[in-house]
Phi, psi and omega in degrees: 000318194252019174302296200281336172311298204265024187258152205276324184285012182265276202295346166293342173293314158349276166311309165276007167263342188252019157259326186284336190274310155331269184334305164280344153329288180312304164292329166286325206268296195306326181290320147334311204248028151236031164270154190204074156325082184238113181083024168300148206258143175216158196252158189227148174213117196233138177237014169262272188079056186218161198285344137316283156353293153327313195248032166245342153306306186291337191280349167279333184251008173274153198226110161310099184338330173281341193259131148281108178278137178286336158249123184263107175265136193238124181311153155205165193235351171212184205279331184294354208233321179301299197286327162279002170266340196256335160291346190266322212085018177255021187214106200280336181204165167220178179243068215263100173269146158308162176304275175318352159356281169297316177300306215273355167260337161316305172306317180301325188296325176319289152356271174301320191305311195267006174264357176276312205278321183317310191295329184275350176256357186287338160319319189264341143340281179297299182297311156240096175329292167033282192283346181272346169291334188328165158309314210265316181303295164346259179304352171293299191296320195279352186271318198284323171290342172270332194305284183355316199277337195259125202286152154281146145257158172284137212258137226271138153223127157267124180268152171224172219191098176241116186325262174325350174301318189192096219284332198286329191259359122358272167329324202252341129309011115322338176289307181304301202292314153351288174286355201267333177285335188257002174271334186264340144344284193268023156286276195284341165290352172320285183295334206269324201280335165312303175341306191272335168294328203280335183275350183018085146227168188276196199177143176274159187266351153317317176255009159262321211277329178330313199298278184337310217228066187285326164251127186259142169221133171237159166267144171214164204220113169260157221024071203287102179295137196265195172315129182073026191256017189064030159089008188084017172290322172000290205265351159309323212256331167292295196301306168347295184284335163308326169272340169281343152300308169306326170300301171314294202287316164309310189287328189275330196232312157326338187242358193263334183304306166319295170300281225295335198254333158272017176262341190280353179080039174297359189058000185242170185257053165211160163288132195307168167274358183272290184339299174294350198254314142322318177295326187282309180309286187019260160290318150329296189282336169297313174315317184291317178306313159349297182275350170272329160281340187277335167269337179275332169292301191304299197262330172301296179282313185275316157116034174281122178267127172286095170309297179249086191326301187322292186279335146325280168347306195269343180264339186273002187270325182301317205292304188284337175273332208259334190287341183298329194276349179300294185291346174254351157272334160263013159289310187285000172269307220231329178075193214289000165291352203250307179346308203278331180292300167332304171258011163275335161315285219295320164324287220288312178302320176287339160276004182240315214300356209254010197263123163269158215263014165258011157299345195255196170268161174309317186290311162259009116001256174349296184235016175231308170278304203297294196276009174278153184262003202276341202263343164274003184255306172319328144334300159288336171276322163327296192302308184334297188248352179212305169272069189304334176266000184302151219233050182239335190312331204269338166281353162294316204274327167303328156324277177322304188286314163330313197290318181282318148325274180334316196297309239251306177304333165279341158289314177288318211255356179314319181305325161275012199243032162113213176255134148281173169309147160271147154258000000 
């Protein structure tokens, strides 16, 4: 009864359920739980070019050399130059004061300067008649009533969002950008309405509330993820599922190959060159399957929408052959010991990927998102389903093919790189 209890490989099983429980601890719990936004980057664009303008630009990009900010504002100077940050991917939002800005908060003031002055001459007036025939009452009360007649508009800032880049950091610029509106609201509605207490004159509540709310901002939201897209989870969850396919298929066919070759008595513990060259052949058709399935579940079943089938298709078929020969060169190197490396990759990549990557911490910044390679196929597939012009797809894919190289040369030469495990 207590036989397998007291063999040293009960509790070494032990041990390695509670390093592997360990391991995905770290990745989930701990990369969750040390996001910390610092220095996402957003673009300020001011198209006003006034001195109210200015000086909501300048207070947005000083950024002090001793502090890590959570937002990094970056100038631009047009809408082109703005609409070519968000295909490169440098920018998650911006910030756009309008043309007409400066003037309409110039106006308000004006405004209020003649609703100060109407009252105060009406004031001077009501003590001494007099005074209204005078000339200087005479042009005053008509400067003033035309300042009047010219309605204020509310002086215009666009937030923009760009949404598909990244859905987390979507979020929590939408938060910002909210609070970010209603504080300068209450800034600048500040300054117009201290103007009318300290002037103690009355004011209509029309013309208190005009005062209050000097600036309008709407939001807009670019590459926009549409509907039915898991909340914008769609391609974390495809690439997730392409590598956990290939894996399973590296592992299924790296041992069925094996066993052939010790069934032909070849006398060595390693794989024939027909066998890797089977392995290459394969992996192909396992890919494609791979990849068919994963559109006909995403897009067939669930109904997640695809813009370019086609071209969706070839990247998630690229994304998936290149991780197989990645995961069948470290079968084919290291043997059933490359297994616990595999998965330990797909652990660590699932807890940073769904993150931008100025969200995480150093330690997984660093030593977690910069070298997975799981994180250039999620890239593309993004660009893919939501960012159709971005121009980062063609440094995925030099990536990516490097990683099938390096893969394909480690396969071939495994056979000369020492003894495999025995079975």
């Amino acid at each position: 009864m207590f036989a397998i209890i007291k063999q040293k490989t009960f509790w070494l099983y032990l041990c390695a359920v509670i390093l592997v429980l360990t391991l995905f601890s770290v990745a989930q719990f701990g990369a969750r739980n040390t996001i910390k936004v610092h220095n996402l980057p957003v673009a300020v664009l001011d198209e006003s070019n006034g001195k109210a303008s200015q000086q909501i630009k300048n207070n947005l990009t000083y950024q002090p050399k001793d502090k890590n900010t959570k937002i990094k504002w970056i100038v631009v100077h047009s809408r082109k130059q703005l609409r070519q940050g968000y295909n490169d991917k440098k920018y998650y939002g911006a910030v756009i004061i309008k043309k007409n800005f400066s003037a309409n908060i110039t106006a308000y003031t004006k405004r209020l300067q003649a609703l100060i002055g109407q009252q105060k001459l009406a004031a001077l007036i009501k003590k001494t008649p007099a005074a209204a025939k005078t000339t200087k009452v005479k042009t005053q009360e008509k400067a003033f009533a035309a300042a009047l007649q010219q309605p204020a508009q509310q002086a215009g800032i666009s937030f923009q969002i760009n949404q598909g880049m990244n859905t987390s950091a979507a979020t929590l610029l939408t938060t910002a950008f909210t609070k970010m509106g209603a504080q300068l609201n209450t800034k600048l509605g500040a300054k117009l309405t201290g103007a009318v207490q300290k002037s103690g004159i009355a004011l209509s509540s029309a013309n208190w509330k005009s005062l209050s709310n000097p600036v309008k901002t709407t939001t807009t939201t670019v590459n926009k993820i549409p509907n039915k897209s898991v909340s914008g989870m769609a391609p974390f969850l495809m690439t997730v599922f392409a590598w956990l396919g290939a894996l399973i298929s590296s592992l299924l066919l790296w041992r069925e190959h094996k066993k052939t070759d010790q069934n032909k008595n070849l006398g060595k513990n390693r794989l024939s060159l027909a066998s890797i060259n089977s392995e290459v052949l394969t992996g192909l058709i396992a890919s494609a399957v791979i990849t068919g399935t994963i559109y006909v579940l995403a897009h067939g079943c669930y109904g997640v929408p695809v813009p370019d089938a086609g071209q969706f298709m070839l990247i998630v078929f690229f994304s998936t052959y290149i991780f197989y020969l990645l995961q069948t060169g470290v079968l084919d190197l290291f043997g059933f010991a490359g297994w616990p490396l595999l998965i330990l990759v797909w652990i660590l990549s699932t807890g940073v990927l769904s993150y931008a990557p100025e969200m995480l911490s150093n330690f997984f910044r660093n030593w977690v998102y910069s070298w997975t390679p799981i994180r250039f196929a999620l890239d593309m597939i993004t660009n893919t389903l939501y960012m159709p012009n971005a121009t980062t797809t063609g440094t995925d894919l030099t990536v990516l093919g490097s990683v099938g190289i390096v893969a394909l040369i480690v396969m071939y030469v495994s056979p000369f790189l020492g003894k495999r495990e025995k079975r």
